[in-house]
C-alpha positions in Angstrom: 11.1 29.5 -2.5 8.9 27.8 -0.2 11.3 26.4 2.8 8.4 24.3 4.5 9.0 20.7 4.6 7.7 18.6 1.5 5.7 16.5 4.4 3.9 19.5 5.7 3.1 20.3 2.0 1.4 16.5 1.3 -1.3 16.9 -1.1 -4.6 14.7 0.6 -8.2 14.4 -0.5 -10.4 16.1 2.2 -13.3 14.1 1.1 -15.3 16.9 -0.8 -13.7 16.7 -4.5 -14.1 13.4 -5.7 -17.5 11.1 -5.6 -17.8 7.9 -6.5 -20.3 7.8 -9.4 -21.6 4.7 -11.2 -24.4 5.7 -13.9 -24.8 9.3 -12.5 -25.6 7.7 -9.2 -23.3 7.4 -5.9 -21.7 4.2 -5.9 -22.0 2.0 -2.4 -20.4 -1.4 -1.9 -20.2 -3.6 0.6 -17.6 -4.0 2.6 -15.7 -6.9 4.7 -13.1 -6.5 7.7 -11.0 -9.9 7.6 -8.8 -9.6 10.9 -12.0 -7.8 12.5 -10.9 -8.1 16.1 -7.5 -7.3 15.8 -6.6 -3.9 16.9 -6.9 -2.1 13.8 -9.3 -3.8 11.9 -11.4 -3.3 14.9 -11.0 0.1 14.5 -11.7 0.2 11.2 -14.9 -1.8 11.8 -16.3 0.7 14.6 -15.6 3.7 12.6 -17.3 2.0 10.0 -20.5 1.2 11.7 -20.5 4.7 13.5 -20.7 6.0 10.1 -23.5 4.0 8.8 -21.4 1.9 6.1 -23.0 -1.4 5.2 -19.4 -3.1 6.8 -19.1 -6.5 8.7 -16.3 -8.4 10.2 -14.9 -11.5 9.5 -11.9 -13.4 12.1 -10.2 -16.7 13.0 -10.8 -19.5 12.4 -11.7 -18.4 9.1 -13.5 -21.8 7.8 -15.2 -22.5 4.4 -18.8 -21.8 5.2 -18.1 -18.7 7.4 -16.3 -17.3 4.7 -19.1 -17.8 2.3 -21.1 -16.0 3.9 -19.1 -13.4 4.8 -18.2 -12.4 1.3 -21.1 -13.6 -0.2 -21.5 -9.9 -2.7 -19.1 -8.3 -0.9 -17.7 -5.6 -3.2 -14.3 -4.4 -1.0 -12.5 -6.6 1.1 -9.7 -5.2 3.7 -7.2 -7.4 4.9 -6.3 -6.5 8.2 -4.0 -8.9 8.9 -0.2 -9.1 9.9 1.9 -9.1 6.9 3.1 -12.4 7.4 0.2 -14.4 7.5 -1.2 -12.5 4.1 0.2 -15.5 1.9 -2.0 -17.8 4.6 -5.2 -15.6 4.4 -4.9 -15.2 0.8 -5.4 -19.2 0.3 -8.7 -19.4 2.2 -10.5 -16.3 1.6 -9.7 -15.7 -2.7 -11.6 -18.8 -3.9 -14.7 -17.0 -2.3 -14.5 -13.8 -3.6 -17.3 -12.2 -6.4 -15.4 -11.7 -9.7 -15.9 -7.7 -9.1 -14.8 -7.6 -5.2 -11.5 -5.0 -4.7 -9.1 -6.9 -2.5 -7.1 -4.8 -0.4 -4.8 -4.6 2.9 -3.5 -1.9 5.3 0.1 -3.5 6.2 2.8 -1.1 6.8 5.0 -2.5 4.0 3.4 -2.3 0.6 5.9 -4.2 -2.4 5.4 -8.0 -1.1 1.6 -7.9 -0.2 1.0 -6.3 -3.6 2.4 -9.1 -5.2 1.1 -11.6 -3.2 -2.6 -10.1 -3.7 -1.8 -9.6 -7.5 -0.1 -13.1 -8.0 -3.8 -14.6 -6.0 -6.3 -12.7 -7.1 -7.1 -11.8 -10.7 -9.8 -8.9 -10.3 -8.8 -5.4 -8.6 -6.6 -4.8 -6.0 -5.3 -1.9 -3.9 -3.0 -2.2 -1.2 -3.9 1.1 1.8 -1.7 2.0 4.6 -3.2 4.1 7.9 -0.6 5.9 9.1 -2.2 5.8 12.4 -2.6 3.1 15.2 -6.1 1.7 16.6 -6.7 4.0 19.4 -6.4 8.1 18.7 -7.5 11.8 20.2 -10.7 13.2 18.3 -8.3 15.6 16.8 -5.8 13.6 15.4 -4.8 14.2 11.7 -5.6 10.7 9.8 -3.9 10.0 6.4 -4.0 7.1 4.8 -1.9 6.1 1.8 -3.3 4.5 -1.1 -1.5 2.3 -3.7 -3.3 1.2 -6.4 -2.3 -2.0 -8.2 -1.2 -2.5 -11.6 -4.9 -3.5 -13.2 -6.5 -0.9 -10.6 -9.3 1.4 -12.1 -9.8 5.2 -11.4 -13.6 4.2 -10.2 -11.9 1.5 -7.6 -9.1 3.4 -6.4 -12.3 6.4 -5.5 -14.0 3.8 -3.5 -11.4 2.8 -1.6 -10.5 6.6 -0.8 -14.3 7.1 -0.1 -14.5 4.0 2.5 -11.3 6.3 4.2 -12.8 9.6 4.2 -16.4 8.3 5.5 -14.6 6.8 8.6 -13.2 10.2 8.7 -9.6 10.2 7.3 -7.2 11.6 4.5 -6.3 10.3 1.5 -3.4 10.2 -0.8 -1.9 8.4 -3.6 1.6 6.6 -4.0 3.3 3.7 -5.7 4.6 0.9 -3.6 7.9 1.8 -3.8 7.9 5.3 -3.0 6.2 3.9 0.3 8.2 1.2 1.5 11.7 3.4 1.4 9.3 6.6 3.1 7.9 3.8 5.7 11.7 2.7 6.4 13.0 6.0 7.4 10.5 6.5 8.9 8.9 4.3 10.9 11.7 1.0 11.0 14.1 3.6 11.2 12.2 4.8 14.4 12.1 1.7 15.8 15.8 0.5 15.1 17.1 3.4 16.6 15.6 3.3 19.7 15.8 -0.2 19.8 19.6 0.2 19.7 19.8 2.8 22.1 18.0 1.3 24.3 19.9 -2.3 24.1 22.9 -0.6 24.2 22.1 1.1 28.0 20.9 -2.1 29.0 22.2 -3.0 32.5 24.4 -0.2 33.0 22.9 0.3 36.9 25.7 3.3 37.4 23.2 5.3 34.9 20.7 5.6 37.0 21.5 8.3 39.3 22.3 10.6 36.4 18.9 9.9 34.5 17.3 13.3 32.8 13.9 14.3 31.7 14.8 14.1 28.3 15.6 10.8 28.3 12.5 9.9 30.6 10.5 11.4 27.7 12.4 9.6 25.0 12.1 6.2 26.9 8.2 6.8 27.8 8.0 7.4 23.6 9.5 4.6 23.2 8.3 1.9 26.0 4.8 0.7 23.4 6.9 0.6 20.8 9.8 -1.8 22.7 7.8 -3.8 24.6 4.2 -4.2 23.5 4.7 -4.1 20.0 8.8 -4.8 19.5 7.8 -8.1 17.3 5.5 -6.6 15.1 8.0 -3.9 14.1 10.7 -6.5 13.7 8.7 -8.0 11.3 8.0 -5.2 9.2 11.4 -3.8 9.6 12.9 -7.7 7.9 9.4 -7.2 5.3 10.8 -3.9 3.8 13.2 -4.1 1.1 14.9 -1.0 1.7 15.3 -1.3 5.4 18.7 -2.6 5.8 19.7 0.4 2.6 18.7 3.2 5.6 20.7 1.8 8.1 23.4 2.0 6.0 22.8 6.1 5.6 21.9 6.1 9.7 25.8 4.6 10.0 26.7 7.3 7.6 25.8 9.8 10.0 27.0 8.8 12.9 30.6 8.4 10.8 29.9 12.2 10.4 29.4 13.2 14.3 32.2 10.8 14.7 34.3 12.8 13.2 33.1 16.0 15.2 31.1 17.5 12.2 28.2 18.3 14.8 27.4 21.2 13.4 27.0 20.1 9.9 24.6 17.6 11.7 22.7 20.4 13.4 22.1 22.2 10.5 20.7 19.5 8.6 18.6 18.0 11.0 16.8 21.6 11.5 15.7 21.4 8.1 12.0 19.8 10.1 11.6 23.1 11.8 11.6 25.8 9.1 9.4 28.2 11.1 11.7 28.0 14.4 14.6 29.2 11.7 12.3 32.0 10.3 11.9 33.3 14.3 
């Protein structure tokens, strides 16, 4: 039996399998950024233009005739925008968008922007989530999650894995549900836990003497996530359903090293380094 870790084993599309074809021919389409200088969808946008995409931005204050033009035969539109203003952007951009346009977003919650872009927009729509921030090291690993909508076709859900892989990511294919309860163990409940921690130290100045570098190099993880960008994860955290459902399991835990069942803890935490076990 193979002991590595289900997320070491994640199946992704490296970009030479699958091609869009429309009538034997490559399919292109053109695409639109709205949110374009935000941090990601400026990312997005860059990558885009490095690799040649016919790709343009579109940003506040969003009015009629700028819009217009904007989507004017645009083909795939990405949201890039937080997820609670979607509802907001959704109003003004949808009454300007070609009948065949794919409407699509890269929140980090997935259930409630589905909805919302389903309940506004009658053509195609697939919701994407980079799991990776705006700024990364040439050899950082890029998946990207894609989950198509209900009414989604095969030949949509392919160009919006081939926009991915030009700008040089992974793909990989989920349902919104599987990701929102993956995203709240994993990333809210990253961020609620050191979050905690953190608050919970607070103001304890007789600490300080005894400081180690293992907490140096937790709190230095932890500092971007707690100061810079603390309100967007506590809106994504209160967006996910099944946020509040894995704290409830985090408490479990700590009822079980509460108890003195360290061990038992140990064990099962080292389940995420197979190959140190193996040595």
């Amino acid at each position: 039996m193979d002991s590595q870790p289900e997320y070491l084993r994640i199946n992704v599309q490296d970009g030479q399998e699958m091609e869009n074809t429309e009538n034997g021919e490559t399919r292109k389409a053109k695409t639109v950024i709205v949110g374009s200088r935000g941090r990601m969808g400026k990312m997005l946008l860059e990558r885009a233009k490095d690799a040649d995409m016919e790709c343009t931005g579109l940003d506040q204050p969003l009015e009629r005739p700028e819009i217009e033009r904007a989507l004017a035969d645009v083909e795939l539109v990405f949201l890039c925008v937080p997820a609670k203003v979607i509802g907001e952007v959704l109003q003004k951009i949808v009454p300007c968008l070609p009948a065949k346009t794919i409407l699509s977003d890269i929140t980090s919650v997935k259930e409630r922007p589905l909805r919302q872009m389903e309940r506004a927009w009658t053509g195609t729509v697939v919701g994407t989530h980079p799991l990776f921030g705006p700024k990364n090291s040439p050899d950082t690993d890029l998946p990207v999650a894609i989950v198509p909508g209900a009414e989604a076709g095969e030949s949509d859900i392919r160009l919006v894995e081939k926009f991915f892989r030009q700008i040089g990511c992974k793909t990989f294919r989920c349902d919104a549900e599987t990701h929102d309860k993956a995203m709240a163990k994993i990333q809210n409940m990253n961020f609620i836990t050191n979050l905690a921690y953190f608050a919970l130290l607070a103001g304890e100045k007789d600490l300080l003497p005894f400081i180690t570098p293992s907490f140096l190099r937790r709190k230095d993880a932890a500092a971007k996530m707690l100061n810079e960008d603390a309100e967007m994860f506590g809106v994504l955290f209160e967006a996910n359903p099944h946020s509040h459902e894995v704290v409830r399991q985090f408490k479990k835990m700590l009822n079980v090293a509460a108890a003195g069942d360290i061990d038992l803890l140990c064990k099962r935490a080292q389940w995420w380094w197979p190959e140190d076990k193996k040595a």
